[in-house]
C-alpha positions as MATLAB code, in Angstrom:
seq = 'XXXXXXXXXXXXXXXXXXXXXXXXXXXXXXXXXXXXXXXXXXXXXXXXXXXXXXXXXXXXX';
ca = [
     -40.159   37.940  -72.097;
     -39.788   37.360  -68.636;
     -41.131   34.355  -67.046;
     -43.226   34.684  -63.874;
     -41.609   34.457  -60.664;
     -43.673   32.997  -57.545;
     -42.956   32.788  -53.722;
     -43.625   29.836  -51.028;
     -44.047   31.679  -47.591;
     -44.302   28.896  -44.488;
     -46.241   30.225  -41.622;
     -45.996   29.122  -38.295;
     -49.554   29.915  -36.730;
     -49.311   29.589  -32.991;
     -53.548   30.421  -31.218;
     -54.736   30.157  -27.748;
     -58.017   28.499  -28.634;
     -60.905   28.308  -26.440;
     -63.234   25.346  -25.793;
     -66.410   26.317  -26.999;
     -65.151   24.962  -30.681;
     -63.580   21.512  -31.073;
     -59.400   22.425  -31.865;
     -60.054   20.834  -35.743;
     -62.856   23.752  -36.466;
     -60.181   26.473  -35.185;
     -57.598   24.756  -37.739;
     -59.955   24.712  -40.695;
     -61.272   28.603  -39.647;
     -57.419   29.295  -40.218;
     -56.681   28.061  -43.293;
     -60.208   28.955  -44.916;
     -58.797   32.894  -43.737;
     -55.779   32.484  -45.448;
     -57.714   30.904  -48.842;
     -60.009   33.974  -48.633;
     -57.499   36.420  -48.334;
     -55.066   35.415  -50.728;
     -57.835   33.869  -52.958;
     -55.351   33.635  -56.488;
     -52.833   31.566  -53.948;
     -52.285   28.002  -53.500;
     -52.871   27.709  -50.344;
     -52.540   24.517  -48.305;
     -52.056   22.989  -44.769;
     -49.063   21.414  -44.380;
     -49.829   19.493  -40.922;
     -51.223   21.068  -37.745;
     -50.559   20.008  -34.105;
     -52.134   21.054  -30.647;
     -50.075   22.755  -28.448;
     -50.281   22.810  -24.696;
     -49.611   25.496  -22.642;
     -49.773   29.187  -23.626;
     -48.973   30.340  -26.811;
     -45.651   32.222  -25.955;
     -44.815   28.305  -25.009;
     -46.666   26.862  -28.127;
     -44.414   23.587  -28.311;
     -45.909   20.650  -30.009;
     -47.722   18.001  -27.223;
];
């Protein structure tokens, strides 16, 4: 029988945000779209930062 293979995939999300929402709700919107659309996955956030700049520069501050 073969035994079940998985995958870890590491995403680098890089957002101009806007300031109508605080930079923690944009975070949490992300990850709650990942958990939706891969709803049998594990999915978890690894760390987050806020970037300044635009997001071709997205560098951590």
């Amino acid at each position: 029988m073969k035994m079940p293979t998985s995958v870890i995939v590491t995403l680098r999300i890089c957002v101009e945000i806007d300031d109508e929402y605080l930079a923690s709700d944009h975070i949490e919107n992300i990850v709650e779209v990942a958990q939706r659309t891969f709803p049998v996955a594990n999915v978890e956030m690894l760390g987050s930062d806020i970037a300044g700049g635009t997001e071709r520069d997205c560098e951590p501050v």
